[in-house]
C-alpha positions as CSV (number, residue, x, y, z in Angstrom):
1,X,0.0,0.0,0.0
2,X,0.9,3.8,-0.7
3,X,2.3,5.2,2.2
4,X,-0.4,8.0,3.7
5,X,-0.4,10.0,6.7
6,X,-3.9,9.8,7.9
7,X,-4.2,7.6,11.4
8,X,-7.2,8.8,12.4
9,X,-10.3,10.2,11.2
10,X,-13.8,11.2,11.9
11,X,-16.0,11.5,8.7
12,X,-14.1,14.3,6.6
13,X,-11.8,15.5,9.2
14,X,-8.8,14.9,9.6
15,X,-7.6,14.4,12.9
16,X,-4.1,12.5,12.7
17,X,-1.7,15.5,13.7
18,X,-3.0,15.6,17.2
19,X,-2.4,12.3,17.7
20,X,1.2,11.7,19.8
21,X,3.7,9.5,18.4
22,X,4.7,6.4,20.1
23,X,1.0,6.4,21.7
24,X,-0.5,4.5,18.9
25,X,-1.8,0.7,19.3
26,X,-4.5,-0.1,17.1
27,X,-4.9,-3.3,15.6
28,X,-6.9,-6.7,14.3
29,X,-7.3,-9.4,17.5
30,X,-8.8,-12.2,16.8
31,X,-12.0,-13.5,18.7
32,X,-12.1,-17.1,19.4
33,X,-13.4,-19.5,21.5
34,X,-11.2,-22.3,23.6
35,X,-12.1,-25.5,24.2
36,X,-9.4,-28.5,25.9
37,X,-9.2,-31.7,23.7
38,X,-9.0,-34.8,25.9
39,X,-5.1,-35.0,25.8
40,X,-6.1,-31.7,27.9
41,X,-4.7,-29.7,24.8
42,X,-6.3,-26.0,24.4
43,X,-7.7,-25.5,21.0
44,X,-8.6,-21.9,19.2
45,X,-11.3,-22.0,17.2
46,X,-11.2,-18.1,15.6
47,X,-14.5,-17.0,14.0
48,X,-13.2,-13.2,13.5
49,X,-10.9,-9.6,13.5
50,X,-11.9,-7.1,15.8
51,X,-10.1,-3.9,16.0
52,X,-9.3,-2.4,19.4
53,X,-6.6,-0.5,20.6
54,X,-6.1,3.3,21.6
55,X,-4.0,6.2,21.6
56,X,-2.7,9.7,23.1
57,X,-4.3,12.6,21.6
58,X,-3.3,16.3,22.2
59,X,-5.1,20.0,21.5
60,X,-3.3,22.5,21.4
61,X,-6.4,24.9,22.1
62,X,-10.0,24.6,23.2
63,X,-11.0,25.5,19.7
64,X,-9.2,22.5,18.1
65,X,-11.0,20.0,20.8
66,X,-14.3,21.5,20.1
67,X,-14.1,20.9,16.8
68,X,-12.9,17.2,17.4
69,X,-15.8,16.7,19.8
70,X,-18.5,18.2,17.6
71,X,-17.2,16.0,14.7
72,X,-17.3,13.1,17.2
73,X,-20.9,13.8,18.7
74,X,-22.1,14.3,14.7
75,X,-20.7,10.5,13.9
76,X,-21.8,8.6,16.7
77,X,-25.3,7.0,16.4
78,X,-27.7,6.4,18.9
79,X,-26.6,2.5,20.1
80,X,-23.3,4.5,20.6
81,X,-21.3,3.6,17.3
82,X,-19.0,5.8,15.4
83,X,-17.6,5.2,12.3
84,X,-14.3,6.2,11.7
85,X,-11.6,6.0,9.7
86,X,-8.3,4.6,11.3
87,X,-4.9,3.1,10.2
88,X,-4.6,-0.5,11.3
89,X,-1.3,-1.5,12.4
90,X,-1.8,-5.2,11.3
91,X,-2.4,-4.7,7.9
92,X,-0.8,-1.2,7.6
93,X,-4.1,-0.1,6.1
94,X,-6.4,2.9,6.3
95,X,-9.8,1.3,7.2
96,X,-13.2,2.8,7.6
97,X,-15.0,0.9,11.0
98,X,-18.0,1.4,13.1
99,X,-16.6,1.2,17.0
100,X,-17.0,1.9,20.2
101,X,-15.2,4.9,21.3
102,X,-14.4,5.9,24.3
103,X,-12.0,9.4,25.7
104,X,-11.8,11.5,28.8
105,X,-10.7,14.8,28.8
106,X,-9.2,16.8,31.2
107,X,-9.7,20.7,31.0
108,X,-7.1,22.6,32.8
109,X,-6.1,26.4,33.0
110,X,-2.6,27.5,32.3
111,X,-1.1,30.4,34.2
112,X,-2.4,33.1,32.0
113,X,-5.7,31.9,32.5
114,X,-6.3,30.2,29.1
115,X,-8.0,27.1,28.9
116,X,-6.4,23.6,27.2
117,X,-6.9,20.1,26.9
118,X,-4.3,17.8,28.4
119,X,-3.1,14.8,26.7
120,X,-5.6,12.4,26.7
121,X,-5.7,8.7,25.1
122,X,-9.0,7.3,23.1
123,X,-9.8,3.5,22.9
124,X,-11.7,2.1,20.5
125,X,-13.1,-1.2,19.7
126,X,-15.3,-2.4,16.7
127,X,-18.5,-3.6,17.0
């Protein structure tokens, strides 16, 4: 595949500059179910990919995570999915997934009395 720089998305914009390097963990698990043979040998019966992982994420203003949480809360559907689109480190492909996302930002005032956004990490999990 083409090398790209996009990491992370949600619908058209572009959010894979604020993410922090060396933060990033997102890739295809495989969901299985184990059952012990009668040699008491565990077996791994895989019946699919999920992606999961998560990341650190960084604004450098309140305006920048406003418009990250506007484009989040615009995405996510009412059984609490959100389709984004996300580089998976398994494949080293840019893939478009419904997941479950989940963040928690803290808001915290610098000495000059503007507001920010301290580093905070997202996980997601597809559905």
């Amino acid at each position: 595949m083409a090398r790209t720089d996009t990491v992370f998305m949600i619908g058209a914009s572009d959010f894979s500059a604020n993410v922090i390097g060396g933060t990033y963990n997102v890739q295809d698990q495989d969901i299985y179910t184990v059952w012990q043979d009668a040699n008491g040998r565990n077996h791994r019966d895989v019946y699919r990919k999920q992606l999961k992982g998560s990341f650190d994420v960084f604004f450098k203003t309140v305006t920048d995570f406003e418009v990250f949480n506007t484009a989040y809360k615009a995405a996510r559907s009412d059984s609490g999915l959100t389709r984004i689109t996300i580089m998976n480190d398994s494949t080293n492909n840019v893939e478009t997934k419904d997941v479950y996302f989940s963040f928690s930002p803290i808001r915290n005032r610098r000495d000059d009395w503007e507001d920010y956004y301290e580093q905070f990490t997202i996980s997601i999990e597809e559905w």
